[in-house]
C-alpha positions in Angstrom: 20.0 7.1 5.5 18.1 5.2 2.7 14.4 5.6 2.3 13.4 2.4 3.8 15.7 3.0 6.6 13.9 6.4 7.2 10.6 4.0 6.8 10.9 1.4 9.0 13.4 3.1 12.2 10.9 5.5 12.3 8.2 3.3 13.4 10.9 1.6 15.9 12.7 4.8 16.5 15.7 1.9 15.6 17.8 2.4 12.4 17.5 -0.3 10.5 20.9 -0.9 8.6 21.9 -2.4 5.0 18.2 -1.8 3.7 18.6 0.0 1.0 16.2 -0.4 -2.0 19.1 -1.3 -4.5 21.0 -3.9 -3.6 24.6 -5.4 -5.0 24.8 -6.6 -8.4 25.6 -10.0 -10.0 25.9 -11.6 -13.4 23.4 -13.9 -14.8 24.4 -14.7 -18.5 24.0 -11.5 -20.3 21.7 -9.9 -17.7 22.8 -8.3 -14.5 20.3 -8.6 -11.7 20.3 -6.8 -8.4 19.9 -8.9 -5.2 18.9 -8.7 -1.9 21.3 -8.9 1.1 22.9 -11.1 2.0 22.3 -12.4 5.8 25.1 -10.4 7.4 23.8 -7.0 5.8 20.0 -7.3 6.8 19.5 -9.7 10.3 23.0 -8.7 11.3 23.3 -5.0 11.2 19.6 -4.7 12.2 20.1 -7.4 15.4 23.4 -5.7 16.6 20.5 -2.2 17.0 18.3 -4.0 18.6 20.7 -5.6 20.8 22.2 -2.4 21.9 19.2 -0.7 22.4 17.2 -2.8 24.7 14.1 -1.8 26.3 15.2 1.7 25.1 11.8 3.9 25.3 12.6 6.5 22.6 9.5 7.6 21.7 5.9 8.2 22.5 4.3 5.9 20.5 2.7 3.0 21.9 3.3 0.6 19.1 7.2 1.3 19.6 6.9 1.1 23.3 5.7 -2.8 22.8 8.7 -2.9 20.8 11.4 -2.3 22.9 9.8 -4.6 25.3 9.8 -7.3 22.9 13.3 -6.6 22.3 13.9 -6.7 25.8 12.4 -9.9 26.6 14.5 -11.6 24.6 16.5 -14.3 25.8 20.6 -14.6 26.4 22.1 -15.8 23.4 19.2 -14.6 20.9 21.4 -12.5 18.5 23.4 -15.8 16.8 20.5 -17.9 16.6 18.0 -15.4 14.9 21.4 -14.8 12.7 21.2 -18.5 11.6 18.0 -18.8 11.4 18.1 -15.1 8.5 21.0 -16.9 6.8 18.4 -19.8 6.1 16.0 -17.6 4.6 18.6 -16.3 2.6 20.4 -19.3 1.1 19.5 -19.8 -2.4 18.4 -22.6 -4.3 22.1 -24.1 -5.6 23.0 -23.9 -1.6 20.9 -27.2 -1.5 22.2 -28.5 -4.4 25.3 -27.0 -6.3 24.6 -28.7 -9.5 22.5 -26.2 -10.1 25.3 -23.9 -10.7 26.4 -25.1 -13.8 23.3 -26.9 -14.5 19.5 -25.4 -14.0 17.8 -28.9 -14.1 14.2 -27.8 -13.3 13.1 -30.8 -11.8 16.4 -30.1 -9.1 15.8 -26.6 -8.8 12.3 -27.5 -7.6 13.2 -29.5 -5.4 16.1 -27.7 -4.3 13.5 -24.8 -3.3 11.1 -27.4 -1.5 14.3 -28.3 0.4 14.9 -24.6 1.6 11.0 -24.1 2.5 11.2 -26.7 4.4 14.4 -25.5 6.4 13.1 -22.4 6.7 9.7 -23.4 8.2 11.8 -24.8 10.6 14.2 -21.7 11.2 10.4 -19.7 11.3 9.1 -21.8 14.0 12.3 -21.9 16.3 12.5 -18.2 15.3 8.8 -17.0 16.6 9.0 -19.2 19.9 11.6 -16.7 21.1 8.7 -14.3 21.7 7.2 -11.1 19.9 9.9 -9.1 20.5 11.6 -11.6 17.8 8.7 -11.7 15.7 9.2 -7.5 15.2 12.7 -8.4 14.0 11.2 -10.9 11.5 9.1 -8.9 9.9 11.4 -5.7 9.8 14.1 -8.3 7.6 11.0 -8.8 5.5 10.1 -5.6 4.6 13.4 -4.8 4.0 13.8 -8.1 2.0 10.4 -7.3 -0.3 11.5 -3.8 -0.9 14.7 -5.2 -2.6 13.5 -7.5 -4.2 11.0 -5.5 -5.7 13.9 -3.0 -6.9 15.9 -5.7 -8.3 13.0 -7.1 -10.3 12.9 -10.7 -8.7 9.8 -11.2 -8.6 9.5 -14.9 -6.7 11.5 -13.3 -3.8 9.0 -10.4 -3.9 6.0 -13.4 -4.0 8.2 -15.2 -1.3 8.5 -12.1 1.2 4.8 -11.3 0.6 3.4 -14.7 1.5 5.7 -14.6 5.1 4.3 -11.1 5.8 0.8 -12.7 5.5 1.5 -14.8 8.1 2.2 -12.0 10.1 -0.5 -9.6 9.5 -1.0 -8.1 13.3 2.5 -7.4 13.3 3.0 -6.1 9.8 0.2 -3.6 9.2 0.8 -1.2 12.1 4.3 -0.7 10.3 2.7 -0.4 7.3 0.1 2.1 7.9 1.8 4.6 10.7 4.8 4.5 8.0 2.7 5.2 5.2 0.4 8.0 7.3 3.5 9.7 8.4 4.9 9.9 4.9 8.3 8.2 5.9 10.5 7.1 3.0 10.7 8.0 -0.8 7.7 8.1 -2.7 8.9 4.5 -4.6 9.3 3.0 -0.9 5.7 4.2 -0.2 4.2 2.8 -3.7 6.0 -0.9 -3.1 4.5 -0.7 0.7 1.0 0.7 -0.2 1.0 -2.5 -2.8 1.6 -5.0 0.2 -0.9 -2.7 2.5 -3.3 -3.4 -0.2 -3.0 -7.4 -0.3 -4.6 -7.6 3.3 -7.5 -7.5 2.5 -10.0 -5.4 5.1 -7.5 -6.1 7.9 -5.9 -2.7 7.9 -9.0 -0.5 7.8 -9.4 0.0 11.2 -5.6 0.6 11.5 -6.0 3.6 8.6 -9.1 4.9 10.5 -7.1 5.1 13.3 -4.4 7.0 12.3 -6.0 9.2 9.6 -6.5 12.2 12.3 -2.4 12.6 12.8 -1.6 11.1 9.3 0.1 13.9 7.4 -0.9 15.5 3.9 1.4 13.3 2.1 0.5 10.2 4.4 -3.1 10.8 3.5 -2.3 10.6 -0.3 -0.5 7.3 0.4 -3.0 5.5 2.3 -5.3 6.3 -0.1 -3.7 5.0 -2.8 -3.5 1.8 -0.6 -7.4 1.9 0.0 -7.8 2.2 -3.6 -6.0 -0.8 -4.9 -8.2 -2.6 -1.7 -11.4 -2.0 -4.2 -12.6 -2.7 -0.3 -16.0 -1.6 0.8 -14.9 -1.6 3.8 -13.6 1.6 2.9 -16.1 3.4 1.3 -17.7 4.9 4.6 -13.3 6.6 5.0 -13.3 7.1 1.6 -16.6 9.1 1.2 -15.7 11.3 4.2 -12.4 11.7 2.6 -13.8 13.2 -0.6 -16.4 15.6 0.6 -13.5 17.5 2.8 -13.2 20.6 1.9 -10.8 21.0 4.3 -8.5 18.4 2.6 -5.9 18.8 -0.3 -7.4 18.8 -3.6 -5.0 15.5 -4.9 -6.2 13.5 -1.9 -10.1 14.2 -2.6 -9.9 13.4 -6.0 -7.7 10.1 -5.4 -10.8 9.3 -2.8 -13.3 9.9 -5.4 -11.2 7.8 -8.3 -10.9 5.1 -5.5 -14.5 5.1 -4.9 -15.1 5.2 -8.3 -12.7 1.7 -9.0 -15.1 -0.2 -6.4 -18.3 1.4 -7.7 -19.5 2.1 -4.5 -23.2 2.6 -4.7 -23.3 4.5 -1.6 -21.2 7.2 -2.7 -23.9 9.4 -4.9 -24.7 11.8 -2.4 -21.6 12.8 -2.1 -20.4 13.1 -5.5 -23.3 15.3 -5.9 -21.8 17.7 -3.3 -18.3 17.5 -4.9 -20.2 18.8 -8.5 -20.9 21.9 -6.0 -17.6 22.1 -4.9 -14.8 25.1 -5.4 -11.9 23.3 -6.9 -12.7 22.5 -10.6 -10.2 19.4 -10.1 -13.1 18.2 -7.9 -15.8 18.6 -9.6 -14.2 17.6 -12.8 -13.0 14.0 -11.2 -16.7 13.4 -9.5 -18.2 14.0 -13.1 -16.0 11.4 -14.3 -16.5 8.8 -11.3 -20.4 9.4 -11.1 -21.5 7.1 -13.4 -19.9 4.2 -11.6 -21.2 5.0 -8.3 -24.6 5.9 -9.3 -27.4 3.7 -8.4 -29.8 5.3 -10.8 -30.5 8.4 -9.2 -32.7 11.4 -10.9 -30.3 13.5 -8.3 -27.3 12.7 -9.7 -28.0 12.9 -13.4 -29.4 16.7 -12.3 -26.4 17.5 -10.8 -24.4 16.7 -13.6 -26.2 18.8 -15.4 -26.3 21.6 -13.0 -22.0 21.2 -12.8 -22.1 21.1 -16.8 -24.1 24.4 -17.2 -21.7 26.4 -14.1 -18.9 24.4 -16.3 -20.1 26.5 -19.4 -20.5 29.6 -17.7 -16.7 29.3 -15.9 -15.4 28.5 -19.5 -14.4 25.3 -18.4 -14.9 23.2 -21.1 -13.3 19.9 -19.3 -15.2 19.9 -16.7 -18.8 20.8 -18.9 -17.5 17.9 -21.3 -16.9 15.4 -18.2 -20.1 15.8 -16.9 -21.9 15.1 -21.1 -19.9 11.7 -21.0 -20.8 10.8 -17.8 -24.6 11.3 -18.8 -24.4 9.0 -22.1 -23.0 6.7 -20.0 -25.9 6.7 -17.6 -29.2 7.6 -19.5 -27.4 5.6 -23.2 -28.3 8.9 -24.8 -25.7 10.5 -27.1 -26.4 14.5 -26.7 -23.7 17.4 -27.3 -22.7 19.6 -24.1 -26.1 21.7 -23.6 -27.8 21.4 -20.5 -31.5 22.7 -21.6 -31.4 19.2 -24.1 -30.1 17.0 -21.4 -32.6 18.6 -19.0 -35.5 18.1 -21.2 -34.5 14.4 -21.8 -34.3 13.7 -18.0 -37.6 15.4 -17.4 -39.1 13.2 -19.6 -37.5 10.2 -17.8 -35.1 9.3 -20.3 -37.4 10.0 -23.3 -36.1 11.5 -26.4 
């Protein structure tokens, strides 16, 4: 079982077959490029599942119960014509015009590829009608289609999958985040989904929030990579919560505090102030570093720093003292060495040398 099979058939509790994240290999010039399936391998193998497994309850998930009902809701005869429709968002562009073979005219190949949009706009629409159980299929093909893509470098098929996904959103962030949460898949598989989590802008926040509690270690890590590349502030209020748990793993509080950090949340202060107190040096060390983004100016926070660099000094951790001295020029524009009775005095004196 490949990673994105693991991914994805453990949100649907369905094995979804041919998805590997290589795919075969063919010659172009001097340069061999991996591909995505072809029809038969992705809406095929993943249709003939579905089919057989039909308002099949497998597990307790709710998500996966509306599902299977989708599935089962289908209408007779809906296995050929979803297969059609896949094989039209798989043709490529010398299908529509096989001069392009021997011949990459630009002004045919762009045309060629308005000619496919356009049939499959039309394959979409026909392909949607058939209900949501059909639109669950669509989007699993997707996903499986970006993932491959991705792999194989081609990067207007990864564009191509992305923008159909977006349609999609309701659909395609519960897979996204209850995968991500219960750290299905390789860690590559993850990274490629956590990137597409990330384009939806504030959509999935309440779908993280949601499914932090259950989420495990690994999960967490992932999802808050995701909220990271977001630079969302819709996250911060997660995000903050996230880095002042002590409770939580070390890797995950500090990828919280670099996330908060990147979006230079101005709310954050208090709690980076707390982390400079905390037990793990890789904490403190990574909210020295991150303070001076998120600071709005604060007496507090420049004190703390200097409170974390003088426990730094006695600990003998030299990082961590050093962190917190760069993170002070950058606030107060003073250029001191690492001793906290100096960078005390100046900050008494309100910034006065």
């Amino acid at each position: 079982m490949t990673a994105l099979r693991m991914f994805i058939s453990g949100l649907v509790a369905l094995l979804l077959v041919g998805c590997e994240s290589t795919a075969s290999s063919t010659g172009r010039g001097n340069v061999t490029v991996r591909e995505p399936a072809r029809p038969g391998e992705t809406g095929g193998g993943l249709n003939d599942l579905l089919s057989r497994n039909r308002g099949l309850h497998v597990n307790r998930l709710e998500r996966q119960d509306q599902v299977a009902q989708g599935a089962e809701q289908l209408p007779d005869g809906w296995k050929p014509k979803i297969e059609g429709w896949w094989a039209t968002w798989c043709r490529r562009p010398h299908e529509f015009d096989s001069t392009l073979v021997d011949s990459p005219d630009p002004v045919k190949l762009q045309a060629a590829r308005v000619a496919r949009r356009t049939a499959w706009v039309r394959a979409r629409t026909e392909w949607v009608a058939l209900g949501p159980g059909a639109v669950n299929i669509l989007v699993e093909n997707l996903l499986a289609w970006y993932v491959r893509a991705y792999d194989a470098n081609l990067g207007k098929e990864v564009d191509r999958a992305k923008l159909e996904l977006g349609l999609f959103k309701d659909e395609t962030i519960p897979y996204l985040v209850s995968g991500l949460s219960r750290s299905l898949g390789d860690s590559v598989v993850r990274t490629r989904l956590g990137e597409l989590l990330a384009t939806f802008g504030d959509a999935p926040v309440p779908v993280i929030e949601r499914e932090w509690p259950a989420a495990s270690d690994d999960g967490r890590l992932a999802l808050v990579k995701a909220m990271k590349q977001m630079r969302s502030e819709a996250t911060a209020s997660l995000l903050q919560r996230i880095a002042g748990d002590n409770g939580a793993l070390w890797k995950i509080r500090i990828e919280a505090i670099g996330a908060l950090g990147k979006m230079e949340a101005r709310t954050a202060g208090p709690v980076l102030r707390r982390c400079l107190r905390d037990g793990d040096p890789s904490v403190r060390k990574f909210a020295a570093l991150h303070m001076h983004a998120v600071t709005d100016g604060a007496v507090a926070d420049q004190e703390a720093l200097v409170g974390a660099m003088e426990a730094a000094l006695r600990e003998g951790n030299r990082p961590v003292a050093q962190a917190c001295r760069n993170a002070l020029c950058v606030i107060t524009k003073k250029r001191l060495p690492v001793d906290p009775a100096r960078w005390r005095s100046v900050i008494g004196r309100g910034g006065k040398d």
